[in-house]
PAGUFI-954869 format. One line per 4 residues: number of its first residue (from 1); their letters; for each residue y negated, x, z negated of C-alpha. Coordinates in steps of 0.2 Angstrom, whole numbers, padded with zeros to 4 digits. Layout:
BEGIN
NUM> a> Y,X,Z; ...
//
This chain:
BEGIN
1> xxxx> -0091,-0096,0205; -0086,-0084,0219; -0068,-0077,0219; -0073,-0064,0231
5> xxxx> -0085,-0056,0220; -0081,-0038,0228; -0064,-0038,0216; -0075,-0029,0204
9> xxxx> -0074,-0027,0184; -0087,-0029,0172; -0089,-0017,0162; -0095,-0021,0143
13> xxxx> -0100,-0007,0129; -0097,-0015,0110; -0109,-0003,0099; -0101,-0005,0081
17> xxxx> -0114,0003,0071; -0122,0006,0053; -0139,-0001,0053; -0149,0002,0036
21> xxxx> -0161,-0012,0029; -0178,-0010,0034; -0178,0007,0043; -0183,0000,0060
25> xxxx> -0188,0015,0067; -0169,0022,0064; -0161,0006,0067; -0169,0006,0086
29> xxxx> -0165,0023,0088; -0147,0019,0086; -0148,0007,0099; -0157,0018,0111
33> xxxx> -0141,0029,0109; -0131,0015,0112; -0138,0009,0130; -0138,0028,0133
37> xxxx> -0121,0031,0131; -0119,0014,0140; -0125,0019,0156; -0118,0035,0153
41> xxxx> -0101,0028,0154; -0103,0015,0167; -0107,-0001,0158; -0118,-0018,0163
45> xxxx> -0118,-0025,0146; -0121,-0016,0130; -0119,-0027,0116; -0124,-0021,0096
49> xxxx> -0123,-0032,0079; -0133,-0047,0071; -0150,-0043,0062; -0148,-0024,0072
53> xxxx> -0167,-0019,0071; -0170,-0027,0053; -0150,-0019,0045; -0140,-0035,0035
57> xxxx> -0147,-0045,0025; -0165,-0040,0025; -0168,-0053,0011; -0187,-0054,0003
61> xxxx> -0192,-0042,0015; -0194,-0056,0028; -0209,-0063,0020; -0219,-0048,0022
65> xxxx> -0230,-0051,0040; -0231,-0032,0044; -0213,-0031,0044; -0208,-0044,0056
69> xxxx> -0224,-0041,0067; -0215,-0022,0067; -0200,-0029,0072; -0208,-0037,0086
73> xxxx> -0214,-0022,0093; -0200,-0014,0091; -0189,-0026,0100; -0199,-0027,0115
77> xxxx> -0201,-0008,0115; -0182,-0010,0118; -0181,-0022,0131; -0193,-0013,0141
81> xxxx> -0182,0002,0141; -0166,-0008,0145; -0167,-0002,0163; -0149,-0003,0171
85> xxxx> -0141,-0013,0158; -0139,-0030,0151; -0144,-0027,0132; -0141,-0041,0117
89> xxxx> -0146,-0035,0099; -0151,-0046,0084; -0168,-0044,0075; -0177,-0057,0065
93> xxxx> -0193,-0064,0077; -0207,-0076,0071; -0209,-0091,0083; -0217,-0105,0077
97> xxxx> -0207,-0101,0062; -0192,-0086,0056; -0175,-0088,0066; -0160,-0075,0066
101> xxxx> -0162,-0073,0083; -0154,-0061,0097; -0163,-0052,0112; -0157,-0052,0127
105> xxxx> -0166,-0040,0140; -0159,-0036,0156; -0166,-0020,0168; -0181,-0016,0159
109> xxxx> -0185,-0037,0154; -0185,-0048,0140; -0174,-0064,0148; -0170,-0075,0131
113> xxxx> -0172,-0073,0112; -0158,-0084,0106; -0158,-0091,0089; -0145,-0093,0077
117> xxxx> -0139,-0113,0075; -0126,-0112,0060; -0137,-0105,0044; -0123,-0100,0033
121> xxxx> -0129,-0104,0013; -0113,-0101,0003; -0105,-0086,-0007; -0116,-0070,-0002
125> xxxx> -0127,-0079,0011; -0142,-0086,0009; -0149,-0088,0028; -0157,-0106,0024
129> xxxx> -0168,-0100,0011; -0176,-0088,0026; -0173,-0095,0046; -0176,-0109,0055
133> xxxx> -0161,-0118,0063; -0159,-0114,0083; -0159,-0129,0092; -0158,-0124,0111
137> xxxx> -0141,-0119,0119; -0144,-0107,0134; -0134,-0099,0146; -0140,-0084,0156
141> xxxx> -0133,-0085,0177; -0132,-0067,0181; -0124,-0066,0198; -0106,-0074,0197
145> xxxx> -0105,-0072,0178; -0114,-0084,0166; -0116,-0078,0150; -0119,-0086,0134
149> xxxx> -0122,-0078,0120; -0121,-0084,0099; -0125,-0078,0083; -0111,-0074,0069
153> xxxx> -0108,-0090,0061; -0111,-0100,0077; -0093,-0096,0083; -0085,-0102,0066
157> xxxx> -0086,-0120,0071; -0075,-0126,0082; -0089,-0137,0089; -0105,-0122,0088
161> xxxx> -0113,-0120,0103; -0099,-0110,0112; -0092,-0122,0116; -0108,-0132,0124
165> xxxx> -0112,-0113,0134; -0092,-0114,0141; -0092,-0132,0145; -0111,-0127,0154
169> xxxx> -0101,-0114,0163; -0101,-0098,0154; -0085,-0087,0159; -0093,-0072,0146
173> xxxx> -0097,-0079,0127; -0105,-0063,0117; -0106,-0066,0098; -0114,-0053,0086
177> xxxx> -0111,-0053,0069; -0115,-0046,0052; -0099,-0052,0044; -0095,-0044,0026
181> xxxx> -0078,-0040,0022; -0064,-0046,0010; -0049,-0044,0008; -0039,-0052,0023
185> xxxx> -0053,-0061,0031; -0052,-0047,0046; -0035,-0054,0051; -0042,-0073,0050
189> xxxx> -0058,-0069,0058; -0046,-0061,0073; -0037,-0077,0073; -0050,-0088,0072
193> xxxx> -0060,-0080,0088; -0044,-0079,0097; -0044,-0098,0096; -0061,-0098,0101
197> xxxx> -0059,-0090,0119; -0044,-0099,0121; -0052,-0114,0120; -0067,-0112,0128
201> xxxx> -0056,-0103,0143; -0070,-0087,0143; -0069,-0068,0139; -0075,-0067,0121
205> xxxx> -0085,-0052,0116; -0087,-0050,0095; -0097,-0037,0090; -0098,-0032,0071
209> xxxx> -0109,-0021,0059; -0100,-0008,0048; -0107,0000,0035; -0113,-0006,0017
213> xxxx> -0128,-0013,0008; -0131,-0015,-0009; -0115,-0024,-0017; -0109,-0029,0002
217> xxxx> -0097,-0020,0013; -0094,-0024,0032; -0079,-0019,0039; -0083,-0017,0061
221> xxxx> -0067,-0024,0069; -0076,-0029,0083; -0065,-0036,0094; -0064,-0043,0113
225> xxxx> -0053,-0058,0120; -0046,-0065,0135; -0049,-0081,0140; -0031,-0086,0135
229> xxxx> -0037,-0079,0116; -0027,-0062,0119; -0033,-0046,0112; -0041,-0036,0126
233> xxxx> -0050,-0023,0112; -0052,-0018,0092; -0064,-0009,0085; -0059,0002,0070
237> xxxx> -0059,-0005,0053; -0074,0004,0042; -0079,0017,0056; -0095,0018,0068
241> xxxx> -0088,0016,0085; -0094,0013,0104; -0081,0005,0114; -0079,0001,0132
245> xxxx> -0069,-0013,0139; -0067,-0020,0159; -0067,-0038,0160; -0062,-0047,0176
249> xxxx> -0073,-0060,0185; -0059,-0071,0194; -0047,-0082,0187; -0057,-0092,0177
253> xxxx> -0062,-0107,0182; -0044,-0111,0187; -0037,-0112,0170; -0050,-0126,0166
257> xxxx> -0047,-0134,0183; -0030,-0136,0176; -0032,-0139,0156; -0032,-0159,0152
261> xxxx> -0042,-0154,0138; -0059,-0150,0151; -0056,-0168,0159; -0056,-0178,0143
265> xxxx> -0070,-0183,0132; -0089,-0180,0133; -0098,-0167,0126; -0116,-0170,0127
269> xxxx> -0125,-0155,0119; -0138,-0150,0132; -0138,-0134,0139; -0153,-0126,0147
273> xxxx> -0149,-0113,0162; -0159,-0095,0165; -0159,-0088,0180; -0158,-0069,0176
277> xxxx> -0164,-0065,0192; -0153,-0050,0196; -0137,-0046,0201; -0124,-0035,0187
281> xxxx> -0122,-0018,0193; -0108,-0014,0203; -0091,-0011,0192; -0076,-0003,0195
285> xxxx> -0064,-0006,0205; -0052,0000,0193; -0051,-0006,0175; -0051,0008,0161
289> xxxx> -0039,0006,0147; -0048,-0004,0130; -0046,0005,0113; -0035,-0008,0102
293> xxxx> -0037,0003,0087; -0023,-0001,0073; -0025,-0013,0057; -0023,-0004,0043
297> xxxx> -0013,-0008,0028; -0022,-0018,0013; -0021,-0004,0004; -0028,0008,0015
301> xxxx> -0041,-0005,0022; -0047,-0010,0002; -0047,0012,0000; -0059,0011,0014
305> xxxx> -0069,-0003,0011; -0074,0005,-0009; -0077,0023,0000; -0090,0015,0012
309> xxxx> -0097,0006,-0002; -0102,0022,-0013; -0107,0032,0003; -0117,0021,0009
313> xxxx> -0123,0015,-0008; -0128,0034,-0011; -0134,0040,0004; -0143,0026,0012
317> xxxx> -0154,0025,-0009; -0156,0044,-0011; -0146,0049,-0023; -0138,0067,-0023
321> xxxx> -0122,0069,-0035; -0113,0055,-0046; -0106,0057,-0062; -0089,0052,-0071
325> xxxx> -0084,0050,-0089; -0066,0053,-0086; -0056,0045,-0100; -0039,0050,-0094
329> xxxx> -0035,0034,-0090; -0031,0025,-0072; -0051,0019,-0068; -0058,0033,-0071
333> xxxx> -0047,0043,-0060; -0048,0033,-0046; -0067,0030,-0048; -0067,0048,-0048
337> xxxx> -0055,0050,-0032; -0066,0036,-0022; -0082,0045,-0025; -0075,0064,-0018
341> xxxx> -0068,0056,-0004; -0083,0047,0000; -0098,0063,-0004; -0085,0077,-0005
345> xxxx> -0079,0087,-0021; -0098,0098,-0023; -0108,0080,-0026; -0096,0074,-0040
349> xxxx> -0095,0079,-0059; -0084,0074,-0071; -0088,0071,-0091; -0072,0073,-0103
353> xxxx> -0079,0065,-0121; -0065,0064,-0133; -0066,0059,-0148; -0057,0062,-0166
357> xxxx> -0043,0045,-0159; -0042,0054,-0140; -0025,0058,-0136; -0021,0076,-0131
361> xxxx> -0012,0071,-0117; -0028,0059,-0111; -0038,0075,-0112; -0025,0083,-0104
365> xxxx> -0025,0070,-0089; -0044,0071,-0088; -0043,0090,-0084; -0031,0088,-0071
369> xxxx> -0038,0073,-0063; -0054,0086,-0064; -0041,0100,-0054; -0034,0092,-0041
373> xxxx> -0050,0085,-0034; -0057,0101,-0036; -0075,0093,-0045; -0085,0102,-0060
377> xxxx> -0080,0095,-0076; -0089,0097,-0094; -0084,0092,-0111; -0095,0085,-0124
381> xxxx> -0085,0079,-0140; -0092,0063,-0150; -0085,0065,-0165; -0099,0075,-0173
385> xxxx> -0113,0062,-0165; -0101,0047,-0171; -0098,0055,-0190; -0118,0054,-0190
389> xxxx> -0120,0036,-0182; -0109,0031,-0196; -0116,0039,-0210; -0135,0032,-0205
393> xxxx> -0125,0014,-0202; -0116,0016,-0219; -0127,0008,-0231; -0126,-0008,-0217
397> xxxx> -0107,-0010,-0213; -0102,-0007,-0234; -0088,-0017,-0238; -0084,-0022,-0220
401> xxxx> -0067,-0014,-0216; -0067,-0005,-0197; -0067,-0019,-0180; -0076,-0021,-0165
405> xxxx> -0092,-0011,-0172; -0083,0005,-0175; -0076,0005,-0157; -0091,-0001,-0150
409> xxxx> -0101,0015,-0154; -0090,0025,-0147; -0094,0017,-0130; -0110,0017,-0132
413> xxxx> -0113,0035,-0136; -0101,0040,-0123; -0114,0029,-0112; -0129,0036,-0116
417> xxxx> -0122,0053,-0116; -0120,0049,-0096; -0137,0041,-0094; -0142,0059,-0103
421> xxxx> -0134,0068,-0089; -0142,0056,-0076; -0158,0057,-0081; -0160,0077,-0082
425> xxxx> -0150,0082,-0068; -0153,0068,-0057; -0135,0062,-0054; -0130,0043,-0054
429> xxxx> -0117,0036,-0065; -0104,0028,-0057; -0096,0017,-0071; -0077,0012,-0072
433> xxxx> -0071,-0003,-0076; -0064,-0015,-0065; -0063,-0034,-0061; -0050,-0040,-0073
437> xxxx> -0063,-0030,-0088; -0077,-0039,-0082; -0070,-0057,-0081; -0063,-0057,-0100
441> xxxx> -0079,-0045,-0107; -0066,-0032,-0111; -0079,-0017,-0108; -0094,-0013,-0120
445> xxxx> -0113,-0016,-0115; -0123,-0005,-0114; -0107,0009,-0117; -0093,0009,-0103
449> xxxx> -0105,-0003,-0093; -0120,0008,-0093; -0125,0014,-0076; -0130,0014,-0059
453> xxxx> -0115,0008,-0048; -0099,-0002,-0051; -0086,0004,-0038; -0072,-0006,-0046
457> xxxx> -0080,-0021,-0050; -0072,-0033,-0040; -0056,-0023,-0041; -0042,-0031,-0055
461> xxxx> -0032,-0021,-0064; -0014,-0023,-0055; -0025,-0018,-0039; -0030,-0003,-0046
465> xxxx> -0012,0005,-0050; -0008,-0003,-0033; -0022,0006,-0025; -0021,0023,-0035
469> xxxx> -0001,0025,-0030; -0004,0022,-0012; -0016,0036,-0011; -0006,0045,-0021
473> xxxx> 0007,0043,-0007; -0007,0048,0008; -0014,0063,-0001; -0008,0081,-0003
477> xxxx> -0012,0083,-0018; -0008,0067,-0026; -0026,0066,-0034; -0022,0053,-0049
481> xxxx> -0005,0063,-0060; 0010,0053,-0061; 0010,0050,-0082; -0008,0041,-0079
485> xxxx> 0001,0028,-0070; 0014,0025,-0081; 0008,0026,-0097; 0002,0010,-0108
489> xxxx> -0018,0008,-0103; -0028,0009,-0118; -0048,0010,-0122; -0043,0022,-0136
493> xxxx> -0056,0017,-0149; -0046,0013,-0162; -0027,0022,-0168; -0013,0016,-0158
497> xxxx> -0024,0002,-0147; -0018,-0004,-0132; -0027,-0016,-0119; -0013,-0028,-0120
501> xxxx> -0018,-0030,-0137; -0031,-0040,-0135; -0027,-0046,-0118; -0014,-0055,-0108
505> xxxx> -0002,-0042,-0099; -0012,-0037,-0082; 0004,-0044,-0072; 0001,-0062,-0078
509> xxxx> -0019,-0059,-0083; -0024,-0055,-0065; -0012,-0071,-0058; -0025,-0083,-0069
513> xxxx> -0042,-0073,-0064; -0036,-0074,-0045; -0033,-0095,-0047; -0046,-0095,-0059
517> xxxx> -0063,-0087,-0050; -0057,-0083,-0034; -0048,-0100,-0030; -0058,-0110,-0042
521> xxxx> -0041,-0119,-0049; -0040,-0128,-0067; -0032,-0120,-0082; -0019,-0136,-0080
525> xxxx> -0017,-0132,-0062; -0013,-0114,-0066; -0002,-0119,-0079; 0007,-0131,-0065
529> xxxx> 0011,-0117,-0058; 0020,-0109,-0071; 0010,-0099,-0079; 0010,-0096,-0096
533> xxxx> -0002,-0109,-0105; -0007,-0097,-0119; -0012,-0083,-0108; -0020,-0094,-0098
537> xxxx> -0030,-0106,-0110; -0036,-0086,-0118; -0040,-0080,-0100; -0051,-0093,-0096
541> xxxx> -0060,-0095,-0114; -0063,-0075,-0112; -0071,-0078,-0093; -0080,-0092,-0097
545> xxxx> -0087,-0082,-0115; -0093,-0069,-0105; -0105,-0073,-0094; -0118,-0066,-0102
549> xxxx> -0110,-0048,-0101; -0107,-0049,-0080; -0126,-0053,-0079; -0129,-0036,-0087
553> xxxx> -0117,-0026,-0076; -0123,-0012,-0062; -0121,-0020,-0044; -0105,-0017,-0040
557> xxxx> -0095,-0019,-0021; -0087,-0036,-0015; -0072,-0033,-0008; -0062,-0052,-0014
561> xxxx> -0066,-0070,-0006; -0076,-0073,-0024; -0085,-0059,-0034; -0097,-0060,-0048
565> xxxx> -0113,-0058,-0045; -0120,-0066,-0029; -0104,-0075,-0024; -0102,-0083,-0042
569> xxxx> -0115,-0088,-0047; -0113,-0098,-0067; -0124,-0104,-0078; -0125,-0091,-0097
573> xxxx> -0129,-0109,-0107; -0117,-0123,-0101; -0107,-0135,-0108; -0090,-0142,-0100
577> x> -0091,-0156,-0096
//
């Protein structure tokens, strides 16, 4: 490689955008913007997420002909109009069978489609059931760079083919991604890919989707690394963003001249070379300053992850305004504050049902979580519909004293009032309960469970009062009122009840789900660590019990390592063995 390459910079645009599943038509015209703005500003290399044109994941939708054949198209639309620039986006392309692959097209040219190696099949993913396995490693010569570029989960590896592209030369590894969030794993992807250019000594460019689809959220910190694995660039977390970086050319080779690790060993993956057969534009001579955008606090970033899960839910399915059964308690509320930050107050209606056992000051709660979000509210009492439920049950439930049945109902008619609403006005239910409610089957099918979206459903319990006093603390007013987060939680369907009632306290319930479902622990290896075996042995009798109930539930958003649904996926009829 030359170190007289005119001691020019290349400049690189990272386009973090929200693609939408099967809308090729918008999903190109988001990239179109992108190499627009690229050339606008300067840059060579313009650089958008995995599965781009097709949005993340496109699941079934990959077995219909037209739709991949349209893709096609598409993609090679784009690369014809790639004039000026270096362009890599992902799209799924047909080739003696289906591969994740990526496009590269540079000055108005296709020059590679390469396809992704490492078909992640775990948790959410399920790319084996749908692509072919990549099996050539390529690196692009482009003047005095050599570019190689991977797909998602081809950097996770220590040994993916990044490795094989630096050892083959390349100075500039691009890696696109559609990487769903959790909570933490944007700090350990950062870590992780800061190892990754350090040990292949080349400039690491990750580029991430943002956005949401369906239960899944992706979170964008697309992020840009030195060759010593140092943080040149961020992306914001949860935000649609176009960032520039510089990256310099010299300096490179040296630091592998001088690294033992370059000189011992064999690597014998086999690389394949294309000549691009073009120079990069001219950069500057001066480098701009990279955006390192700030991490946000796990609070703010979990605030932000269930926001862009019901706008995106909502928006991206149709749906005009969402409804609320506000109970007066801490879910409802911060259901409720979630959906008016993510549609805004007009779009978001709230339901106040009490019944004859409703406190006065849960009623009194509900109004004001209804005031200080400034939403439409209703009342429609129960009582009168659950004094006629019981007269037409009475013949069936004589000489049974009152139990689960009486409270039941009242979930249920509180439910179908809701899906009432939904269906005349055209609003969708968002339903309330959260993680720690779905694991033990503390929540009422067809009642507190009926609707169209979950927004807490990976959320447990000691998160929600976590979350709902942080933004408390960031929001003038404070939406959620101070006695809702103190006072006892209760399902209030029966005199005097209170959660802990029938289930462990939160502080210590939430401890054995997290081991329990997230972790996979034992009950013995949960007791090992101290905590207490009959609130443990209950907890896991309840999740286990229960299975049959989670089925049932509205898609909800994955914001932990392990949710139900996809991620978990458990037999209804089983026996331990």
């Amino acid at each position: 490689m030359s170190q007289s390459y005119d001691g020019t910079w290349l400049r690189v645009a990272l386009v973090q955008t929200n693609a939408t599943v099967g809308d090729v038509a918008q999903n190109a015209d988001r990239i179109r913007e992108g190499m627009r703005r690229a050339r606008d500003q300067g840059a060579s290399v313009v650089v958008f997420p995995e599965l781009m044109l097709s949005g993340y994941p496109p699941e079934d939708l990959l077995f219909r002909p037209r739709f991949i054949e349209r893709l096609q198209e598409t993609a090679e639309q784009l690369a014809a109009e790639s004039q000026g620039l270096m362009v890599v986006f992902g799209y799924p392309y047909h080739r003696e069978g289906l591969y994740n692959g990526a496009m590269v097209a540079v000055d108005g040219r296709p020059i590679a489609t390469v396809a992704k190696q490492y078909l992640p099949n775990y948790g959410v993913f399920d790319e084996a059931r749908y692509f072919g396995r990549g099996q050539e490693t390529t690196v692009l010569d482009w003047g005095p760079w050599r570019v190689g570029v991977s797909i998602c989960e081809d950097v996770w590896y220590p040994d993916g083919p990044y490795i094989a592209q630096a050892r083959a030369g390349a100075n500039l590894l691009i890696n696109i991604s559609a990487s769903p969030y959790h909570r933490g794993k944007g700090a350990l992807r950062e870590r992780m890919l800061a190892t990754r250019a350090d040990d292949a000594s080349a400039h690491l460019v990750w580029v991430n989707l943002v956005g949401a689809q369906d239960e899944l959220v992706f979170d964008g910190r697309s992020a840009v690394f030195d060759s010593a694995g140092r943080l040149l660039a961020r992306a914001p977390t949860f935000a649609e963003a176009f960032v520039l970086v510089d990256l310099p050319y010299a300096s490179l080779e040296h630091r592998r001249w001088v690294d033992p690790r370059w000189r011992q060993g064999t690597f014998q993956v086999p690389v394949t070379h294309l000549a691009v057969g073009t120079e990069p534009p001219r950069g500057p001579t001066r480098p701009i300053a990279a955006e390192v955008a700030p991490e946000p606090s796990p609070e703010e970033e979990l605030f932000l992850a269930l926001v862009t899960g019901v706008r995106d839910y909502i928006e991206k399915n149709g749906f005009g305004d969402v409804v609320v059964g506000l109970s007066g308690g801490i879910d409802s509320a911060l259901t409720a504050a979630i959906a008016v930050e993510a549609l805004g107050p007009s779009r978001v209606h709230g339901v106040l049902m009490p019944s004859a056992i409703t406190s006065a000051e849960s009623r009194e709660d509900a109004l004001e979580v209804c005031r200080r979000l400034g939403i439409e509210w209703r009342e429609i009492p129960i009582a009168p519909i659950f004094s006629a439920f019981l007269e037409a049950l009475a013949p069936s439930f004589a000489g049974r004293p009152w139990d689960i049945a009486e409270e039941n109902l009242q979930a249920r008619i509180r439910g179908t009032l809701l899906m009432g609403l939904s269906n005349k006005l055209g609003w969708l239910v968002l339903t309330t309960g959260n993680k720690s409610e779905m694991a033990t089957g503390y929540s009422t099918l067809y009642g507190d469970m009926a609707g169209g979206f979950a927004v807490l459903k990976d959320v447990l319990k000691t998160d929600v009062f976590r979350l709902a006093r942080w933004l408390d603390a960031h929001r003038d007013p404070p939406p959620i009122p101070e006695r809702i987060l103190t006072k006892p939680p209760s399902a209030e369907l029966r005199p005097g009840q209170k959660d802990e009632d029938s289930l462990p306290p939160y502080a210590i319930l939430d401890q054995v789900l997290q081991g329990y479902i997230e972790e996979d622990l034992t009950a013995e290896a949960l007791v090992a660590a101290g905590l207490p075996r009959q609130h443990v042995e209950r907890a896991v009798a309840l999740v286990d019990r229960n299975e049959y109930k989670r089925r049932q539930a509205p898609v909800g958003i994955k914001v932990t390592p392990r949710a139900f649904g996809r991620d978990r996926r458990m037999p209804i009829t089983h026996r331990d063995s």
